[in-house]
N, C-alpha and C positions, 0 to 999 in steps of 0.2 A: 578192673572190670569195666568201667565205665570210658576208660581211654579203648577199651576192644569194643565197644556199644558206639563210641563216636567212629571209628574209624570202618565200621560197618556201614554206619549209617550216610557217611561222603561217599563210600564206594557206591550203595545204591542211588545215591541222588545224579551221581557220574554216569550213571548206566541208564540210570531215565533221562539227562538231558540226551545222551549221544542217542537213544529210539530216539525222542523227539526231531534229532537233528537230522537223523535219515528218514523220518519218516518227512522233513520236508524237503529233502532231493527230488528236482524235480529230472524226471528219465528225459533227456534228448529225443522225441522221437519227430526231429525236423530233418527230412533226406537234403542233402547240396543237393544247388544247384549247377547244372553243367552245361556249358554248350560249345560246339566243336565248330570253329570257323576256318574256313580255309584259305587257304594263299594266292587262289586264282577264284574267280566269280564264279565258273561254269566246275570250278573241281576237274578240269582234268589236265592229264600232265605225260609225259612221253616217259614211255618205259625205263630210259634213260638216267630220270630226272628223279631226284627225290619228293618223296608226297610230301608239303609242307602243310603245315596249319596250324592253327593256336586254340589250346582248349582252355580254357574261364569255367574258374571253378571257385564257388562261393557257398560259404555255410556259415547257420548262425553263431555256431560255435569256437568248430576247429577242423581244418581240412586236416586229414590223415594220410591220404596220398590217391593217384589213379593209376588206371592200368588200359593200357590202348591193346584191341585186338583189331585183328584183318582178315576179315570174311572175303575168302578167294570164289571164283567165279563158278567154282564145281561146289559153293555150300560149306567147305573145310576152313576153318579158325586157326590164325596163329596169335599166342601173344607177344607182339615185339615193341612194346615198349613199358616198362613199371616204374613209378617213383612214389615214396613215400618221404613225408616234412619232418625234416629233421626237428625245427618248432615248431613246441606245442601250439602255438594260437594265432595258428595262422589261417583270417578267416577270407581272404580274398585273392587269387593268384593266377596273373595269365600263363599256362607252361607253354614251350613253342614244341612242338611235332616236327620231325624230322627221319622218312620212313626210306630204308631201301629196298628195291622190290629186289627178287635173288636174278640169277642170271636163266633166263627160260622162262621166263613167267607170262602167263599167259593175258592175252588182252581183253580186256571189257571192262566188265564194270567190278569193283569191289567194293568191300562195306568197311569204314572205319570205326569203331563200339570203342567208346571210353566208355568206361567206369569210374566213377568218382566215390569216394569214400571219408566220411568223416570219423572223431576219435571215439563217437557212440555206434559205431558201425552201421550206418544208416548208408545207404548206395541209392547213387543216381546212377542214369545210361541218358546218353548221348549219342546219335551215329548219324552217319555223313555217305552218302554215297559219293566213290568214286571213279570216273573214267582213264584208263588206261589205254592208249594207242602208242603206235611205234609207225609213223604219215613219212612220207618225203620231206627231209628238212633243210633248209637253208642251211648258209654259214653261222647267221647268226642265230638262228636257234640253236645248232648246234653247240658255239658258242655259251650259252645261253647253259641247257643243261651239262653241258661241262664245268664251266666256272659253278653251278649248286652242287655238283657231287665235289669239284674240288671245295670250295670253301665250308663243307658240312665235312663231306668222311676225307677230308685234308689228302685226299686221294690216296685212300685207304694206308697199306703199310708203305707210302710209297713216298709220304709225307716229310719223312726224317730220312730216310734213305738218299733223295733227291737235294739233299740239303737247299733246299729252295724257300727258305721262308726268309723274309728279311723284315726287318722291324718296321723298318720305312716305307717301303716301296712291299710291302705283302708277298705272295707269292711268285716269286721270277726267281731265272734262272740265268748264273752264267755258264759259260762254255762246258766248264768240268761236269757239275752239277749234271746240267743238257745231259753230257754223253753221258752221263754214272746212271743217270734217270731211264735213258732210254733201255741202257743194261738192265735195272729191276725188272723194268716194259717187259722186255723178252723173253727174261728169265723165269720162266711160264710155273717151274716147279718148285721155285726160289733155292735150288742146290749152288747158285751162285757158279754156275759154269752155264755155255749154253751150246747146248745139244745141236747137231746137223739139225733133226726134225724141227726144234724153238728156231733156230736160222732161216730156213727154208719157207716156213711160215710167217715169219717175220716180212719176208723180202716178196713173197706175195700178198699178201696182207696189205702192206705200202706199196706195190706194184714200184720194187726197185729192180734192177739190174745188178746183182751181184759178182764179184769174180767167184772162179771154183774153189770148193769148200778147202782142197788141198793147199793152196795161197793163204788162204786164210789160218789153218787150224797148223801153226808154222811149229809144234813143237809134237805134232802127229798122234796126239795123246786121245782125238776124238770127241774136244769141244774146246770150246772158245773160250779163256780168260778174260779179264778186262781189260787187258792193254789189247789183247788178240781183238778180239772185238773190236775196241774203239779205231784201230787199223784199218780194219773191215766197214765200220759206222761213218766215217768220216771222209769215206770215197762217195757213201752214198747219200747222204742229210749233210748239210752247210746251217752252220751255226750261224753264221751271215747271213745266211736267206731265210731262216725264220726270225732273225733280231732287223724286224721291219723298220724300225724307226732310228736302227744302229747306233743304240746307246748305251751296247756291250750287253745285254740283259736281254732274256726270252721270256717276256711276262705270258700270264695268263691265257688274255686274248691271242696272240699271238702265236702261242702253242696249241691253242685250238682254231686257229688259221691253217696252221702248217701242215694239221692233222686230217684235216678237214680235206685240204686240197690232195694229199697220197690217200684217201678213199674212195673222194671221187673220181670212180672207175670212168666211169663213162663221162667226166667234164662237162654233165647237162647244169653243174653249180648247184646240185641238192645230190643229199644223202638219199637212199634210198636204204628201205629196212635192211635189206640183204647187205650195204654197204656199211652201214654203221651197225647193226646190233651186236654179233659175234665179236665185233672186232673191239665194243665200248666193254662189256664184260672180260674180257680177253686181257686187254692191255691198261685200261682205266679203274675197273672198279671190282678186282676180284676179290 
């Protein structure tokens, strides 16, 4: 009886320290801190180009994670970017931002809204206005937002396809690569064959000189393979004439040299919207 009296008696002394213990938890109610810095001073950036910026995120406890939306210029919200910390205690974090706008997206200005979030569910807001244009551009601008979409979205599924990555020397291409790359290019509906209409488009697009489709489609089946192709590709684009510095390789710059100069229609040495936007969503960055 008296070993059932003590073992009562630990139980409640157990059950009084744990009140005591919760009653001194003290509740988290401090919101992060957040703020959204961008990549360029004035925040704006060519339709082109990906939105860059870094948001800093600091709480006194534990960051949980944020969530980036984009307020489009009719008022309408998307969320395109979430991440939560895998650890627990992590109280200080620069994330980097990295946004593509879709292909048709309209120009002005947008709004970027993080949300920051810590593990007592306390939320910050943060937002950035952003300017979106699509100006007459140089080579090297053009340059410019080429090399951000390639070194961010590795030019989208075109990445590994182009086998073009090299450990040393980054993103360059030789000869094969080139032509295999330019095929994905074309290959508009990715069926890995390319249709008269992908052809045709293609050859005004780069303002080439084609021979007729019957030459080319030599097995009359009604599209192009990739040797067919490459047959046809190789009359028109010189791997030598975009490998400027003829070191056997078609780096980067250079392919957005090459590129640059079959769009400019009119050789006034800038882009113009009509010459570049279609054709960067098209062949670049679908």
């Amino acid at each position: 009886m008296k070993k059932n009296k003590l073992v009562l008696l630990l139980l409640l002394a157990a059950s009084l320290v744990a009140c005591d213990e919760d009653d001194d938890v003290v509740p988290d109610m401090v919101s992060p801190e957040v703020e959204i810095l961008s990549s360029t001073d004035n925040a704006t950036f060519l339709v082109i180009e990906m939105i860059e910026g870094k948001v800093k995120v600091v709480d006194n406890n534990a960051i949980k994670g944020y969530r980036v939306f984009l307020v489009y210029p009719d008022g309408s919200s998307k969320l395109v970017k979430e991440h939560d910390e895998f650890y627990i205690k992590i109280t200080s974090r620069d994330y980097p931002i990295s946004i593509k706008l879709p292909k048709g997206a309209t120009m002005g200005e947008y709004i970027l809204v993080v949300e920051a979030e810590d593990r007592a569910q306390n939320v910050a807001k943060d937002s950035l206005a952003v300017t979106i244009h699509a100006p007459d551009i140089s080579s090297a601008e053009f340059a410019r937002a080429f090399n951000n979409v390639a070194n961010l979205t590795a030019f989208d599924a075109m990445y590994w396809d182009w086998m073009g990555y090299d450990l040393q020397y980054g993103i360059v291409f030789e000869e094969y690569g080139f032509e295999s790359g330019f095929f994905d290019m074309v290959d508009i509906d990715y069926d890995r064959a390319i249709s008269g209409a992908e052809w045709e488009k293609f050859i005004a697009d780069f303002n080439l000189d084609s021979k007729s489709w019957a030459s080319l489609d030599e097995d009359n089946n009604g599209t192009l393979d990739s040797v067919e192709f490459g047959d046809g590709f190789r009359n028109l684009i010189s791997f030598e004439g975009w490998d400027l510095d003829k070191d056997g390789w078609v780096n980067k710059d250079e392919f957005a040299n090459g590129i640059f100069g079959h769009w400019d229609t009119n050789k006034d040495n800038l882009l113009s919207k009509e010459e570049y936007l279609e054709r960067f969503f098209t062949y670049l960055s679908r």
